[in-house]
N, C-alpha and C positions, 0 to 999 in steps of 0.2 A: 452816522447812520448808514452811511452809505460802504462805510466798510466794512462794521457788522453785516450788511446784506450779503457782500461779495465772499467774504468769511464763512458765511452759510450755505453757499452756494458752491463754492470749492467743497467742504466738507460733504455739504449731501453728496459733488459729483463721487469724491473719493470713495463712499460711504456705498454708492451704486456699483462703483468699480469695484473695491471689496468683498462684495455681496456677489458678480460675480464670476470673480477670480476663485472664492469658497465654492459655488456652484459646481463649476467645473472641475474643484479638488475632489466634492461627492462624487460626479457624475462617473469620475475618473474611477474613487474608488468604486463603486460600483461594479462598472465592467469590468475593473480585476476581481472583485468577489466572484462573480459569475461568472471569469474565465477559468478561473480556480476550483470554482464544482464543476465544470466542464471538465477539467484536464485531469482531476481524480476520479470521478466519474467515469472517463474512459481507461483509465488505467485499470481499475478495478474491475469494471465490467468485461476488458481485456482477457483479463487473469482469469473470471469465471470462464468464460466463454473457452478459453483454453483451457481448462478444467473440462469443460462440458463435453470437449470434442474429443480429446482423448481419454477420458470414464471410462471407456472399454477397456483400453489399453491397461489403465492403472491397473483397475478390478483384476484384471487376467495375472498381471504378475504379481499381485497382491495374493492372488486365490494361491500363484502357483508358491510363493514364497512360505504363504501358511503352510501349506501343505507338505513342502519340504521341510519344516520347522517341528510338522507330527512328525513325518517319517524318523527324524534324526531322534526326537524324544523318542520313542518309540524302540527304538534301534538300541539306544541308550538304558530303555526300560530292562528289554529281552534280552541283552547281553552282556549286563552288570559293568558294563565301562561307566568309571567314576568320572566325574570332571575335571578332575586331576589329570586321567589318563589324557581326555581330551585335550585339554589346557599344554601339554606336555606333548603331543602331535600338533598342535597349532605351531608352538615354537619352534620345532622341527623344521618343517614346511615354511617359514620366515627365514630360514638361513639357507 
């Protein structure tokens, strides 16, 4: 009887230490879940925010790049150079 008792008594300690050794496995993962939306969270919102500051900047060579891309259409339209012709000055200009 008396060993079953001590038998029982070992097990339940083991069984407490188990429970938590598990605990601390949560707790653990846990705070890496949370550090994990934290760390991409600021990455992301990084990236905006760097977006956000330079917007002007973009938009401006954005506006001016279209706009060169009319002029050349355009140019293109009124003085009947084919893309060939083009194509054929591009290679040019590469060597």
């Amino acid at each position: 009887m008396d060993t079953d008792s001590r038998k029982l008594d070992e097990l339940l300690e083991l069984t407490r230490e188990n429970n938590e050794i598990l605990s601390s496995m949560r707790r653990s993962q846990r705070f890496g879940s949370f550090f994990t939306f934290v760390y991409w969270t600021v990455i992301l919102g990084s990236i905006l925010g760097v977006y956000y500051y330079f917007q002007p900047t973009i938009q401006k060579y954005m506006k001016t790049f279209q706009t060169s891309v009319g002029i050349i259409q355009n140019f293109e339209k009124t003085s009947g150079i084919t893309p060939a012709d083009i194509q054929a000055a591009k290679n040019l200009l590469k060597k």
